[in-house]
C-alpha positions in Angstrom: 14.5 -0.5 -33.4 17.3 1.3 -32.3 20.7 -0.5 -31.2 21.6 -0.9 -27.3 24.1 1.8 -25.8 25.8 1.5 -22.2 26.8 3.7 -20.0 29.1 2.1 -17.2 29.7 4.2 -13.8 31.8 3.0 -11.2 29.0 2.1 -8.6 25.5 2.7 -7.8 25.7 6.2 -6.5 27.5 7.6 -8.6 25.0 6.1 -11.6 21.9 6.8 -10.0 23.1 10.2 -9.7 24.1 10.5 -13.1 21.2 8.8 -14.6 19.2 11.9 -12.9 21.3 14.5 -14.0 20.5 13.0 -17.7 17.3 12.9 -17.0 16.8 16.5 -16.5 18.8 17.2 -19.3 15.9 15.3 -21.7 12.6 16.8 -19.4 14.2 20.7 -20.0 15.1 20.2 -23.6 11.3 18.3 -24.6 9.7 21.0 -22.5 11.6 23.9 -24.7 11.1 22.1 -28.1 7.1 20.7 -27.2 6.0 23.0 -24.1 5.8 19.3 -22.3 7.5 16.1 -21.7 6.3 12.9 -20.6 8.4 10.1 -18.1 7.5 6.5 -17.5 8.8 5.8 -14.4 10.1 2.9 -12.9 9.9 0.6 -9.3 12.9 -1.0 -7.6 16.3 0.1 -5.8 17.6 1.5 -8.9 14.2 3.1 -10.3 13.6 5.3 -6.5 17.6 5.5 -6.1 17.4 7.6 -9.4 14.4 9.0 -8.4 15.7 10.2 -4.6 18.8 11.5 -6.6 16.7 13.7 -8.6 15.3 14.8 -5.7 19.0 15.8 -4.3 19.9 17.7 -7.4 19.9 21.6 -7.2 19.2 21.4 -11.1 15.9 19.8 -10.3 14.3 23.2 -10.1 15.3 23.3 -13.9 12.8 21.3 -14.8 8.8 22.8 -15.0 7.2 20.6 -13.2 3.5 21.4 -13.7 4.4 20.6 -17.5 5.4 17.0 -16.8 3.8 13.8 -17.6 4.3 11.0 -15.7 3.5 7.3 -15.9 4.6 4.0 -14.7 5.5 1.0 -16.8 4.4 -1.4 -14.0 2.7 -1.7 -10.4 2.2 -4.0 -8.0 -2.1 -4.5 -7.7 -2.3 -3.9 -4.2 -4.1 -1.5 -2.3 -3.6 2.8 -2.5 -1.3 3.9 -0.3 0.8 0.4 0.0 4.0 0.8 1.0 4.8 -1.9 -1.3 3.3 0.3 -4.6 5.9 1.4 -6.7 3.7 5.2 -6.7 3.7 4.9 -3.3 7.8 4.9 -3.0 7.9 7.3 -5.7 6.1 9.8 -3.6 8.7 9.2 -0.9 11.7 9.4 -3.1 10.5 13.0 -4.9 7.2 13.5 -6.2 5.8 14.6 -2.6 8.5 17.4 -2.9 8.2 19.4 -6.6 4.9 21.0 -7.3 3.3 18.6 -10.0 0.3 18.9 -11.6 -2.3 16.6 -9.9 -3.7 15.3 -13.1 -0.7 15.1 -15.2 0.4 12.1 -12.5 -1.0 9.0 -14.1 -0.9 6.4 -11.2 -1.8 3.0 -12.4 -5.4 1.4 -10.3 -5.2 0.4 -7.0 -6.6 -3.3 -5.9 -9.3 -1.3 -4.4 -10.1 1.3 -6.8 -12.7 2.3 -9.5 -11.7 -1.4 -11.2 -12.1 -3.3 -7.5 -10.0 -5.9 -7.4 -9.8 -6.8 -10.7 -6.4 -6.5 -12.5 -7.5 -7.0 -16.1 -10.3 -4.2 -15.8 -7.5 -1.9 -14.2 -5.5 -3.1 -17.2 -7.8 -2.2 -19.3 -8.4 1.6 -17.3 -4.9 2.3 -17.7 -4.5 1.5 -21.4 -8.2 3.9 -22.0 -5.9 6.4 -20.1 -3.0 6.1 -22.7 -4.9 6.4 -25.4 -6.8 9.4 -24.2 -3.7 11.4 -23.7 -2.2 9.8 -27.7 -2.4 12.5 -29.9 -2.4 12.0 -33.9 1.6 12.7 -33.9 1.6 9.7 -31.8 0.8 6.9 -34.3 -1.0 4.8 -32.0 -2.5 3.8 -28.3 0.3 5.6 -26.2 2.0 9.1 -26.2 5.2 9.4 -27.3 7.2 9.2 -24.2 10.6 11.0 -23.9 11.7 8.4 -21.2 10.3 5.2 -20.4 12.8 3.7 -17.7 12.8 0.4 -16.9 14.6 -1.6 -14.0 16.1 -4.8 -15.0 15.2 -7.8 -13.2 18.3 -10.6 -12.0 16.1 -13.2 -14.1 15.9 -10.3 -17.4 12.1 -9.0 -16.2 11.2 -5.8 -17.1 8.4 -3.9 -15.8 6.2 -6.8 -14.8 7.3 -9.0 -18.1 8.7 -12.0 -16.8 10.6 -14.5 -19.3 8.0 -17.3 -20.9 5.1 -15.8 -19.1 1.9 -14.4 -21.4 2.4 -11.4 -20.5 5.6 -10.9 -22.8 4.3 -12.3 -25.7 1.2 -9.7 -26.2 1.4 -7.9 -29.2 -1.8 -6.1 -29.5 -2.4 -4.5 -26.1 -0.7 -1.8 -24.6 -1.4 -2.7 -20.9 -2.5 -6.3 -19.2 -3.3 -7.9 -16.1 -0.2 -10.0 -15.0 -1.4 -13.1 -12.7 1.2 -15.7 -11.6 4.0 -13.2 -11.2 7.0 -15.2 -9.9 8.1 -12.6 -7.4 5.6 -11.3 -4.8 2.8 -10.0 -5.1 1.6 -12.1 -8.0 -0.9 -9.6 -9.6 0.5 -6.9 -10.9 -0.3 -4.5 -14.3 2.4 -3.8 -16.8 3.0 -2.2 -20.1 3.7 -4.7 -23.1 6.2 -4.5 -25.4 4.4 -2.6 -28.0 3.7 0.2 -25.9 7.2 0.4 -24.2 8.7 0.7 -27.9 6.9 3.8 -28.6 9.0 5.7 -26.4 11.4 7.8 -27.9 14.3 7.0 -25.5 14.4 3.8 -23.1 16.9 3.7 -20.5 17.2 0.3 -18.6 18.8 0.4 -15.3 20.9 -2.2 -13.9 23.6 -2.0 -10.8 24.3 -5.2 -8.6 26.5 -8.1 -9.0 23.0 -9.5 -8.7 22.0 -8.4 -12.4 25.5 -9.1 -14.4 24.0 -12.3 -15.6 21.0 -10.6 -16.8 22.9 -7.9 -18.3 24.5 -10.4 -20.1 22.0 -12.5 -21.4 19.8 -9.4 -22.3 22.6 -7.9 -24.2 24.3 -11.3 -26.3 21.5 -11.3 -28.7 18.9 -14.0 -26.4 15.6 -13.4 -27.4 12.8 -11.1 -25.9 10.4 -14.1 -24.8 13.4 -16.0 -22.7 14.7 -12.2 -21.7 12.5 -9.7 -21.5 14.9 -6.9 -21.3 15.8 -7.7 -24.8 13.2 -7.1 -26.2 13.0 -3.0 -24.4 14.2 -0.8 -26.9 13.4 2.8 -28.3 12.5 4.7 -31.4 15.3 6.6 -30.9 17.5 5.4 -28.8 18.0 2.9 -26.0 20.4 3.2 -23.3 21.7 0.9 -20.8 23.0 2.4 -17.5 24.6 0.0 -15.4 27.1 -0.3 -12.7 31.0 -2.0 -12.7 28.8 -5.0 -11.1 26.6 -5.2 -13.3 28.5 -5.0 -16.5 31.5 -7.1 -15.3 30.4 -10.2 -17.3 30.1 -7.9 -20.6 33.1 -7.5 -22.8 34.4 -4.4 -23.2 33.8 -3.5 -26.6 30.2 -3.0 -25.4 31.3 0.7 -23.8 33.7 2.8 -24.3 36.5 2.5 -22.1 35.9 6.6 -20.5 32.8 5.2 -19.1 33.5 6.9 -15.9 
């Protein structure tokens, strides 16, 4: 478990634009230390705000993008091509525009794919998928992502881990069906927490007046049942980004005061 570290930027821009600029930072050094990297991407304004940043920076072309990974730590069970999917809007934001490899673009089912309309099988698909692509250096079910990114939720959800639901007490499977999901739609798929902490590097992303609570409950040691954010941390490090909004119920002996 490695301790929370935040990063606070003075609005949304400027840390969405920042959070990408990081991000290729980590995708060019794992490709020149591994030959690869892997990203778990994330839905929401501040997951495809990052994500349409990255698609604005001229250092994108850094990165080799047929050598990329990518995943998604939750999705909204609705139909291919749903404007509400979270690959859907990440198509929008970027992926549409750099020249990924087809296959190396791991898309969680659709309500009407190979599974039908049955979340727990496509649960199920996607953790089989995980596991294919876990190599012995992994340790277990999952690769070893460089970034799993995660938005954070006003009520402390991450991915599609909402407090007190079953979904955030699962400690054996690496992907579940979520059913009863108190924000629309109600099915969804969505990591666990086991499988989020096997990234090296979690970044949660927070920016809104709207998620200062959250921030703070996440952050002043609630537990990860009651918050879910809490319990979203790294192997090697885990990094809050957040906005002055967000972090203006935190005291400031959480960041360092040249947070820009």
């Amino acid at each position: 478990m490695s301790a929370p570290q935040l990063v606070v930027h003075r609005d949304k821009e400027l840390m969405a634009q920042a959070a990408a600029a990081r991000l290729i930072t980590k995708i060019v050094d794992a490709q020149a230390a591994r030959g690869h990297a892997s990203v778990v991407l994330t839905g929401g304004r501040n997951g495809n705000g990052l994500l349409a940043a990255l698609a604005d920076a001229p250092a994108r072309d850094a990165i080799d993008w047929s050598r990329l990974d990518l995943w998604w730590g939750d999705e909204r069970f609705l139909p291919e091509g749903d404007p509400e999917r979270n690959v859907t809007q990440a198509r929008e934001a970027l992926l549409a525009s750099v020249p990924l490899t087809p296959s190396r673009v791991h898309a969680m089912p659709a309500s009407d794919g190979p599974c039908g309309n049955d979340a727990d099988a496509a649960a199920a698909a996607y953790a089989g998928e995980l596991a294919a692509a876990a190599g012995p250096e992994d340790h277990g079910p999952v690769p070893t992502f460089d970034v799993l990114m995660l938005g954070v939720g006003p009520d402390t959800h991450v991915a599609s881990l909402f407090p007190e639901l079953p979904a955030v007490r699962e400690t054996e499977r690496t992907v579940v069906g979520v059913h009863g999901a108190p924000k629309p739609p109600p099915t969804r798929i969505s990591l666990t927490l086991p499988a989020i902490r096997a990234a090296r590097e979690v970044w949660l992303l927070a920016a809104g007046e709207d998620k200062a609570e959250a921030a703070e409950i996440a952050l002043s040691g609630a537990g990860e049942i009651q918050a879910p954010a809490a319990g979203a941390y790294g192997r090697s490090r885990t990094l809050w980004l957040l906005d002055a909004a967000a972090a203006s119920r935190l005291p400031r002996t959480l960041y360092p005061p040249a947070s820009p």
